[in-house]
C-alpha positions as CSV (number, residue, x, y, z in Angstrom):
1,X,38.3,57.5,-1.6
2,X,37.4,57.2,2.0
3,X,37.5,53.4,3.2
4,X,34.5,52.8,5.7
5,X,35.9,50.2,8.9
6,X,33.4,47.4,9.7
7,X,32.6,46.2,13.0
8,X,32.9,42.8,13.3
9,X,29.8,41.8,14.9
10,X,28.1,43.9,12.1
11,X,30.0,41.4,9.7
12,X,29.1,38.3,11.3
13,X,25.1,39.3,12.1
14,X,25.6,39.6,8.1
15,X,27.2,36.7,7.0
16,X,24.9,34.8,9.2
17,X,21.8,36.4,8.5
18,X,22.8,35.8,4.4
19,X,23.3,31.8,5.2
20,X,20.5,30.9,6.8
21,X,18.4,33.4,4.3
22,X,19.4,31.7,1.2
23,X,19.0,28.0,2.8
24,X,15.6,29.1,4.1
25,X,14.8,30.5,0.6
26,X,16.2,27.1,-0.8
27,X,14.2,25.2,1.3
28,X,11.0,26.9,0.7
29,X,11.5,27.0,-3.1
30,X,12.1,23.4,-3.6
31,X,8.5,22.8,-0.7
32,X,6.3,24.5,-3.5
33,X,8.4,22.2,-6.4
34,X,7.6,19.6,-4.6
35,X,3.7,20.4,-4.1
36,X,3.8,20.7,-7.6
37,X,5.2,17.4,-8.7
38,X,4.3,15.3,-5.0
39,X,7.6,14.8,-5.5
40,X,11.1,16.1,-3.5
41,X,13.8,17.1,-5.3
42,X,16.6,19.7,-4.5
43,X,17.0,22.4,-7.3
44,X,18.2,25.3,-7.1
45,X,15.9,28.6,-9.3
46,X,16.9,29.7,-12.4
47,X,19.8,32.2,-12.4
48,X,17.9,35.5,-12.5
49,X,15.5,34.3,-9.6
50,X,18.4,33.1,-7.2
51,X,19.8,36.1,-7.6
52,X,16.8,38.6,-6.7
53,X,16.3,36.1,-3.9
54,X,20.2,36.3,-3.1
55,X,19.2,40.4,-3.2
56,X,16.5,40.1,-0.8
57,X,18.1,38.2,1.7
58,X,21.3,40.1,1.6
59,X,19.1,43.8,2.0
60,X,16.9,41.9,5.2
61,X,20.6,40.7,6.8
62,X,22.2,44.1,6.3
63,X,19.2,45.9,7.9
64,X,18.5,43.0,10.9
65,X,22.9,43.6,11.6
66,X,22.3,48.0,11.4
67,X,19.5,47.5,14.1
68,X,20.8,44.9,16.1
69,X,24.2,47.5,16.3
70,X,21.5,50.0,17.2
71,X,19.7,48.3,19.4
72,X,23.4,47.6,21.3
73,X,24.6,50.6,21.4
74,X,21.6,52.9,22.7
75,X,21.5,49.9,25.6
76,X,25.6,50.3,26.1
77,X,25.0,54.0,27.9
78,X,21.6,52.8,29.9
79,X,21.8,50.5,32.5
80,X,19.7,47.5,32.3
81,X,18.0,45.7,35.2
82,X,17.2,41.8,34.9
83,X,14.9,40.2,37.4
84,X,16.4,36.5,37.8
């Protein structure tokens, strides 16, 4: 079995990208409750919904990290020119 090293950046875009997901996702869900009832609560979705969410978020994160290490490394080898 061939272990596949992670760059730590990667990891962190990740884990970032995941937390402020699901709060967003938190956030919104409870906004439409709360149009529903005119009322603001915090509740979290039913298990199988917070978990597709939790799915969603965690796909978006892993791809945002993969081009952002793209994005890096193709500018690593160019130089870039900022006007200040």
């Amino acid at each position: 079995m061939k272990l596949v090293k992670l760059n730590t950046q990667f990891l962190i875009i990740t884990g970032v990208g995941l937390l402020i997901g699901v709060t967003e996702a938190l956030i919104y869900y409870n906004m439409g409750k709360a149009k529903e009832s005119d009322k603001m609560s915090f509740s979290v979705p039913p298990l199988p919904d917070m978990m597709k969410t939790i799915g969603m978020v965690v796909l978006s994160s892993l791809v945002t990290a993969g081009i952002t290490t793209a994005i890096e490394k193709g500018l690593s080898h160019k130089e870039v020119v900022a006007i200040a």
